[in-house]
C-alpha positions in Angstrom: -77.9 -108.1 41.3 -79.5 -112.2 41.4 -80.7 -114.0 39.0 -84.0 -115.1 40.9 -84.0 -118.7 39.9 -87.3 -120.7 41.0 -85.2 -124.1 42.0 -84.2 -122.2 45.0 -86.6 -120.7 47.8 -86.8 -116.8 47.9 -86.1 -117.0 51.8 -83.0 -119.4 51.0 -81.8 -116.6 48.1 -82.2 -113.5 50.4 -79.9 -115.9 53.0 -77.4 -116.1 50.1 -77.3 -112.3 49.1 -77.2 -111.2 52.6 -73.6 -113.4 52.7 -72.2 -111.8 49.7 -73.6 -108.4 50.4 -72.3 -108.8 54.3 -68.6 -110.2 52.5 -68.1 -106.7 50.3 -69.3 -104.6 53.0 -67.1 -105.6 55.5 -64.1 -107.0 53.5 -64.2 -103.8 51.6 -64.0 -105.5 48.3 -64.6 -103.2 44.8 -66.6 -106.2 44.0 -67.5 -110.2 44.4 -69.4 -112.4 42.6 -71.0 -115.8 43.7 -72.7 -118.6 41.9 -74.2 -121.8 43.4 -74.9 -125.1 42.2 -77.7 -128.0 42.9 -78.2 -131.0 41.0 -76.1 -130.7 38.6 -76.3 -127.1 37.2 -76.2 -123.1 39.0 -79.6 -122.7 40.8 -78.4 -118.8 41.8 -75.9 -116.3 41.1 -75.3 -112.8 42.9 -73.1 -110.3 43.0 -72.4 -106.8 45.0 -69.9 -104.5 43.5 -69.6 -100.4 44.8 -70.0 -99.3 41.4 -73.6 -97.7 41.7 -76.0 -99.4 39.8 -73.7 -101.8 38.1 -72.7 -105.0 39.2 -70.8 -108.2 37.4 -72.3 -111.0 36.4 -71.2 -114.6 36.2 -69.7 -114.0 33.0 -67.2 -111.7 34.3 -63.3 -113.0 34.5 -61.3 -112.9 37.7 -58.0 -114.1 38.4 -58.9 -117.4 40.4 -54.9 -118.0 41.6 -54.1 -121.4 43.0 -57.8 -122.9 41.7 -55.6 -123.8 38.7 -53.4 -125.9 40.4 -56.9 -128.3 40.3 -56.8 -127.5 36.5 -53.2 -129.0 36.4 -53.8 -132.1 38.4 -56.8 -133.1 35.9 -54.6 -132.6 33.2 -51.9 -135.0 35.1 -54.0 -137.6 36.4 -55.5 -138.0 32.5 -51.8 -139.0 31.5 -51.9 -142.0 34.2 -54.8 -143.0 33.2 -53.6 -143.2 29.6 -50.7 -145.4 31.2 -48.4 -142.9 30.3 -47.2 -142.5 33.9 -47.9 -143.9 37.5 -48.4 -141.7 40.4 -45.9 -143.8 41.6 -43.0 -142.6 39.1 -40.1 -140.4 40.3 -40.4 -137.1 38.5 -36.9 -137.7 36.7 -38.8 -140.9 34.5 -40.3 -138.1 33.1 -38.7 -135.0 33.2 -34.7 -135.1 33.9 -32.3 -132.7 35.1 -34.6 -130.7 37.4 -32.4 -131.8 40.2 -35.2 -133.1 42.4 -35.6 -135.8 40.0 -36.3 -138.1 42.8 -40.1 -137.3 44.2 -42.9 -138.5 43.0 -45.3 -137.6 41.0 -48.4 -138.4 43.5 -46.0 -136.5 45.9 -46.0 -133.0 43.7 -49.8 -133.6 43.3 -50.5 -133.8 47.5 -47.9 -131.1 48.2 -46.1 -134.1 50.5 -42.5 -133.9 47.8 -40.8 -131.9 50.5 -40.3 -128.8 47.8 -40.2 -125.2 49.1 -43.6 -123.2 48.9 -42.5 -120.3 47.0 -39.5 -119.6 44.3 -36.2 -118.1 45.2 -36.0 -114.4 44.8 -38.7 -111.2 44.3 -42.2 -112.5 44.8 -43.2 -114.5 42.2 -46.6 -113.3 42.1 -46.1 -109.7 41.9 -43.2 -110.3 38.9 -42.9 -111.1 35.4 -42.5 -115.2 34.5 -39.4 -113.6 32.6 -37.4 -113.5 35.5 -37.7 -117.4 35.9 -37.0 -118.8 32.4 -35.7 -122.1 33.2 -36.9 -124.8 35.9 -33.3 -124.0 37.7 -34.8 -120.0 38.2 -38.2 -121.4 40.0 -36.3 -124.5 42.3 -33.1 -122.2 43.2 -30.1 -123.4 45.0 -32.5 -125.2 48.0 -35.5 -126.4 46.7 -36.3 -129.5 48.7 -36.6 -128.6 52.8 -38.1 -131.4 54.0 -38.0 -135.4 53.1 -40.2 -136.8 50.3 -43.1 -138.2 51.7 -42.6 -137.2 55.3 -45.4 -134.1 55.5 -47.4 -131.9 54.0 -45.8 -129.0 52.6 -47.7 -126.6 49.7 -45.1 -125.9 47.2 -46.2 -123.4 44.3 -42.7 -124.6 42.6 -44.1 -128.1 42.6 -47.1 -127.4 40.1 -44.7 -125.8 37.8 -42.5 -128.9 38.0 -46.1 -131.1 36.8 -47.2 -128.1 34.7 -44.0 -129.0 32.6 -44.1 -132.7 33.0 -47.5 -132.5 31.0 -45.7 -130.3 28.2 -42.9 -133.1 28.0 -45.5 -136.0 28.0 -48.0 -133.8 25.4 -45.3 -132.2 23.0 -47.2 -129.0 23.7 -47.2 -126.2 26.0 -49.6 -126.4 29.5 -51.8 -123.7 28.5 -53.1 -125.2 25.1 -53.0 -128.7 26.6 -55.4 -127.6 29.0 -57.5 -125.2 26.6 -57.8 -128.6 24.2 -58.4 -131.1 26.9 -60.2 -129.7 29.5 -61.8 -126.2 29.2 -63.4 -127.2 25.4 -64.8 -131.0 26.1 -66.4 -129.0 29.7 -67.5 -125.8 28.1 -65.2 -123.4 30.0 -64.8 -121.2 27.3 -64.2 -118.0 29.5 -61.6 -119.7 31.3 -58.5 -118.6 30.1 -54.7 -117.6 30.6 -54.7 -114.5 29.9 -57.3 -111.9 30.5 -60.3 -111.6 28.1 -63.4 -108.9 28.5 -65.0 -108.2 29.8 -63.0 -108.7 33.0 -62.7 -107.4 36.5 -59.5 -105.3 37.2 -57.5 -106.3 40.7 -57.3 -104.0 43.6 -55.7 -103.7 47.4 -57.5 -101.8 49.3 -56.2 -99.3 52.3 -55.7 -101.3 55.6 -56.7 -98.2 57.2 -58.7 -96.1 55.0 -61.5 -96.6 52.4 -58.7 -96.2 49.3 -57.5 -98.5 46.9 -54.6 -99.2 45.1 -54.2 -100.9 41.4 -51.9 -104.6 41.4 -49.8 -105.2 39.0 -51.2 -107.9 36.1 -48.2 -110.5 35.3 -47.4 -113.1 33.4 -46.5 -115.7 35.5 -44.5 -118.1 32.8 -43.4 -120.9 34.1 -45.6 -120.6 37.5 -48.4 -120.7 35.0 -49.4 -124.2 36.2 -49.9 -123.1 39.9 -51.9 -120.0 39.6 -52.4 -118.2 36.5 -55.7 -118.6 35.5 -58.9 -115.8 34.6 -62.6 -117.6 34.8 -65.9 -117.1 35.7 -68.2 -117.7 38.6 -70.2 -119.4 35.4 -67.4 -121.6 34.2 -66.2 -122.4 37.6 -69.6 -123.8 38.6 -69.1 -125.9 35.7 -66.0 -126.8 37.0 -67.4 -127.4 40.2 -69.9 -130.0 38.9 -67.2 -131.7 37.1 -65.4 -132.4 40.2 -68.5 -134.0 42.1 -68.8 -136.4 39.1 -66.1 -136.5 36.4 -66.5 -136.9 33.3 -66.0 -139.6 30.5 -64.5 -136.8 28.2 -61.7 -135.4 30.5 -61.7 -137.8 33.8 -63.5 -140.6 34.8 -65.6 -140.6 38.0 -63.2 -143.0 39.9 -60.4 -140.8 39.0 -62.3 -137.5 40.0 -62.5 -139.3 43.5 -58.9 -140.0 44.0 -58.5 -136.4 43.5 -60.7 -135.8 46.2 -58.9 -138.7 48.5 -56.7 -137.2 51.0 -53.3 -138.1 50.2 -51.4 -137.5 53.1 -51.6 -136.1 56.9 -52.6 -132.9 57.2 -50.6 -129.9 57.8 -49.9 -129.2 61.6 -52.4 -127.5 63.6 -55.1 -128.2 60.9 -56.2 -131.2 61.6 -59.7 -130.7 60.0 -58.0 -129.8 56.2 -56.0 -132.2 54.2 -55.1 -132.2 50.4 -56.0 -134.6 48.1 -54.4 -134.4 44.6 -55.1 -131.4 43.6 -58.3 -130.6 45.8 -57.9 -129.4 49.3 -60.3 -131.5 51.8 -61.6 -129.9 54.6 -64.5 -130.4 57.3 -66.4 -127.6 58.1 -68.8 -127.3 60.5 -69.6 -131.4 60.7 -69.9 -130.9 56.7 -66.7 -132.5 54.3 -66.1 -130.1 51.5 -63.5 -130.1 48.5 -62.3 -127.6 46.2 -59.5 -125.0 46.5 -59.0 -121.7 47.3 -57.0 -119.3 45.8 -55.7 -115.8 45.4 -53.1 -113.4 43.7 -52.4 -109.9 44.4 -55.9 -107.8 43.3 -57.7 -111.4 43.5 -59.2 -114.1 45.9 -61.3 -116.8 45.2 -63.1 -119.9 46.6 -64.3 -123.1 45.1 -66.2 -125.5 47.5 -68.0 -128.9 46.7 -70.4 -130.8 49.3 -71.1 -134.4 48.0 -73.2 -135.1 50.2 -75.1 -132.3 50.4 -75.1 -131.9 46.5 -74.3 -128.5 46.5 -71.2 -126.2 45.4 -70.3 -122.9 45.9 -68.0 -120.0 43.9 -66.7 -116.5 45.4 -64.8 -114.8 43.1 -63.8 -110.9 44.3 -61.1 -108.4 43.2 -59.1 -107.5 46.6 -55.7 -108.9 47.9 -57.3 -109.4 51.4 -60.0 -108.1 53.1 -62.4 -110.6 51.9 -62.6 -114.6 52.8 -63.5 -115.6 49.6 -62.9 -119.4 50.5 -64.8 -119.3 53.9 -68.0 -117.4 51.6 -68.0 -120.3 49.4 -68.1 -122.2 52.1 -71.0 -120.5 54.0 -73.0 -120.4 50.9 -73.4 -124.6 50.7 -74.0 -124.1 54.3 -76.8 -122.0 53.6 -78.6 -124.0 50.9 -77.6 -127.4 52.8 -79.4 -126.4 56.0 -81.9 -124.2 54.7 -83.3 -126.7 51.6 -81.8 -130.1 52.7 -80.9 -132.4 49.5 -84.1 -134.7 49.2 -83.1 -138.3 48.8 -83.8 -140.3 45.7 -86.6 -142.8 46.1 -85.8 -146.5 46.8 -86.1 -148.6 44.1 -85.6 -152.1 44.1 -82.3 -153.5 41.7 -83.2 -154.2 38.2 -81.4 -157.5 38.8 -79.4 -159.0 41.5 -76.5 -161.6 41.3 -77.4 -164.2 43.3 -73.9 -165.0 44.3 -73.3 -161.7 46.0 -77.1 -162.2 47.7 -74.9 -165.1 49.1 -72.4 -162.6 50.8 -74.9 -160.7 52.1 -75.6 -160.5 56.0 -74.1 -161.0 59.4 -70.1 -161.8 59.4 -67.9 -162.0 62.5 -64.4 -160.5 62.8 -63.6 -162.5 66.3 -66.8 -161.5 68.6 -66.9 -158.4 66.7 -70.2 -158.4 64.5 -70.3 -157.1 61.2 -72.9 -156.6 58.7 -71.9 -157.0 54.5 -74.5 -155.6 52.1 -74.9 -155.1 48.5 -75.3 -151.7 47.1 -77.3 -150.9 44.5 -74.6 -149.9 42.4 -73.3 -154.1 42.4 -70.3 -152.9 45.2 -70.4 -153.8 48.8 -70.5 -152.1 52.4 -69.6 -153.4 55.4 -69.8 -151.9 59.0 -70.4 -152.5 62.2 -73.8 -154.0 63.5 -73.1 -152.9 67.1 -72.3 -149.2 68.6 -69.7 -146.9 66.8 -66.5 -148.9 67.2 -65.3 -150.7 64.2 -64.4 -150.1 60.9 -66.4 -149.4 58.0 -65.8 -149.3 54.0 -67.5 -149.6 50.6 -66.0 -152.0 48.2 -66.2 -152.5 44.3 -65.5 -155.4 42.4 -62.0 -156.3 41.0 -63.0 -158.1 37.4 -61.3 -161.1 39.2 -64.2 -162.0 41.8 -62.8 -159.7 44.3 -63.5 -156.3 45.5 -60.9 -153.3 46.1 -61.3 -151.2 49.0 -62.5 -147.7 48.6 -62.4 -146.0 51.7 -61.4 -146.1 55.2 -58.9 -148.5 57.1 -59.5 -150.8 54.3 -59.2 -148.6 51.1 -57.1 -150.2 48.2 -57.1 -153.8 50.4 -58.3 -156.6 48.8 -61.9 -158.6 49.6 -62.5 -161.8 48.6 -65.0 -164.5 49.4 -63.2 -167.8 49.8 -64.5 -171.0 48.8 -64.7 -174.3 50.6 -64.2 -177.8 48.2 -68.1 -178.0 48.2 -68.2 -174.5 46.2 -70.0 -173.4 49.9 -68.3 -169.7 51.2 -65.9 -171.0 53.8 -65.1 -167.0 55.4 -64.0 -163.6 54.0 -60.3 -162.7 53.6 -60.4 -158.8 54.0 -56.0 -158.1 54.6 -55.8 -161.1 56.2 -58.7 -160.7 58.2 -60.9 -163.9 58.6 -65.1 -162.9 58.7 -66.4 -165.9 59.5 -70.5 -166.5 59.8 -70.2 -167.2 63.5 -68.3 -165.9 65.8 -65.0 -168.4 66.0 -67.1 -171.0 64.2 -65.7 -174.2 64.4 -63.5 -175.5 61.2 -63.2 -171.9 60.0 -59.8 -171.4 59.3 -59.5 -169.0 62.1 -56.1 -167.6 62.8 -54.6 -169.3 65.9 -57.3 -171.5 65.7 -60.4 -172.5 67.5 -60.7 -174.3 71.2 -61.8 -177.3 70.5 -64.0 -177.2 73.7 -65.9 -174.4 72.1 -67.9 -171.5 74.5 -68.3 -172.3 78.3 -69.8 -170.8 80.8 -68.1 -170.0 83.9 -67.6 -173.7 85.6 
């Protein structure tokens, strides 16, 4: 079943049902679900399910597992940027006596606090939150394994620790928190806690013969934060345009794209996935896509989000294993991406220019090494190499204070400021001590080290 949408082409649809249709075959899935998104809204859903005749649509709820641990980093990053935290703050500022008082909270949110992945005792997925009542029942006896800060570790035990940081902070528990602040101002209404028809029940299927078995449906209590959501390929593509742009009403753009920032190295032997805060990052196939993926015993899930491309994906099945649900996402913004390439807006001219950044504009020299600083229509600058691949690149945007902050790259966060000579004339650029100077070692330029006073020579 497809919703035959007219934004995308029939032969780039077919391409996209084929994927699904291939996924439940061969993963053996009772069902899966898909929804993608261009511009700003879902151009295509589709779905394959082995009841005859019947099939889900995007309305239907799965369990989407460790997609809510996205949820729960929106929900923290709006307290910082209410100033009621930094990511900076040890946990204990916030929250004391959970005996690991000392990470941060940017650490919990990149999985780089050093926490154990999973929770002492039976499974915590396939048993009741009961069994964990207190903070003390989810962190056990060893809960940090590795320094703060040192490496990229997932930790399920970690969201829980943020989950309730957010109930301290909001005087109310995570679940209505995150109803009343994120799922109403985005219009996720069938994204919920608990499970709400009509919904898809969660299977595991025979490794070795075509039989299935029904998983148990728990409460996960205080692990709530890291994995108990239901939603809907409908609500997640939503979701997934959310996290391409932010918005005003739950998080600002700027603070959508620290989420998708990778905050630490990655883990080892994936060198092509990082996390974020919150988002996993990871280049597939030359192409950078963020989101999360996410299962729970009857349930996988994928969320994927090509900025460049302008494009996002959802897979959403009910089966423990069998189907990649992540690496479908994936393949269906690979599909539309290659198949109907994003068209680029049309060049426009700015609507006004500030003539004093027209100033900055041009050819700079870092040493002999040339560089080229230009002004974006958006009032921020680039600068990057004007000569092969070497060199180091980044976009910029202004401070308030006439400087500019560093978005990306070697020089993200570092400051950029155009310095002045006593005529008012720009004398160089100060990029972290860096001296850009109009010519290469121009003379009087304060140069670090200085200039030979005998200038260029040839070789006598």
């Amino acid at each position: 079943m497809t919703s035959a949408l007219e934004e995308l082409l029939p032969g780039t649809r077919r391409a996209l049902l084929h994927r699904i249709a291939t996924a439940q075959a061969e993963g053996r899935a009772p069902s899966v679900v898909a929804a993608v998104v261009r511009g700003g809204r879902t151009v295509w859903t589709g779905s394959r399910t082995s009841v005859e005749g019947h099939g889900p649509d995007a309305n239907v709820q799965y369990r989407i597992g460790s997609i809510t641990k996205t949820f729960t980093a929106v929900l923290v990053l709006r307290l910082r940027d209410e100033g009621l935290l930094s990511l900076g703050d040890p946990l204990e500022k916030h929250l004391p006596g959970t005996g690991v008082g000392e990470v941060t909270i940017g650490q919990l949110l990149g999985h780089t606090a050093g926490l154990a992945a999973e929770t002492p005792g039976p499974w915590w997925e396939r048993t009741s939150g009961a069994l964990r009542p207190e903070l003390g029942d989810v962190l056990g006896e060893r809960p940090v394994l590795h320094p703060a800060g040192g490496k990229f570790h997932y930790s399920n035990p970690g969201y829980t620790l943020l989950g309730s940081l957010v109930e301290a902070l909001r005087g109310a528990p995570w679940e209505e928190v995150l109803r009343r602040e994120v799922l109403e101002p985005l219009g996720l209404r069938r994204t919920t806690a608990q499970p709400e028809a009509p919904h898809a029940g969660g299977w595991a299927v025979h490794p070795w013969a075509d039989v299935m078995l029904p998983e148990p449906l728990e409460d996960l209590g205080l692990m709530s934060p890291a994995g108990q959501l239901w939603s809907t390929a409908g609500d997640l593509a939503r979701f997934a345009v959310f996290l391409a742009g932010g918005d005003e009403r739950v998080l600002g753009a700027e603070s959508v794209r620290e989420m998708r920032t990778p905050s630490g190295p990655p883990e080892s032997g994936a060198m092509e996935a990082v996390y974020g805060l919150g988002l996993q990052v990871s280049g597939v196939g030359g192409r950078t896509l963020v989101g999360h993926s996410g299962s729970l015993p009857g349930f996988v899930a994928g969320l994927w989000v090509s900025e460049a491309d302008d494009v996002a994906a959802v897979t959403l099945a009910n089966c423990t294993s069998g189907l990649p649900a992540s690496a479908v996402a994936a393949d269906l913004v690979r599909i539309v991406a290659e198949a109907e390439p994003r068209i680029p807006e049309s060049w426009r001219p700015m609507p006004e220019v500030d003539k004093g950044l027209l100033e900055l504009t041009g050819a700079w020299y870092w040493g002999t090494a040339a560089y080229g600083l230009r002004l974006s229509a958006d009032g921020g600058l680039e600068l990057g190499p004007l000569v092969g691949g070497g060199g180091r690149s980044a976009r910029f945007r202004a401070s308030g204070d006439g400087s500019w902050t560093g978005l990306d790259g070697y020089y993200a966060g570092e400051t950029l400021r155009a310095v002045r000579g006593e005529d008012g004339a720009v004398s160089h650029l100060d990029l972290g001590s860096f001296a850009f100077t109009r010519e290469p070692y121009e003379k009087g330029a304060p140069v670090p080290g200085g200039v030979d006073p005998q200038g260029w020579r040839g070789s006598r």
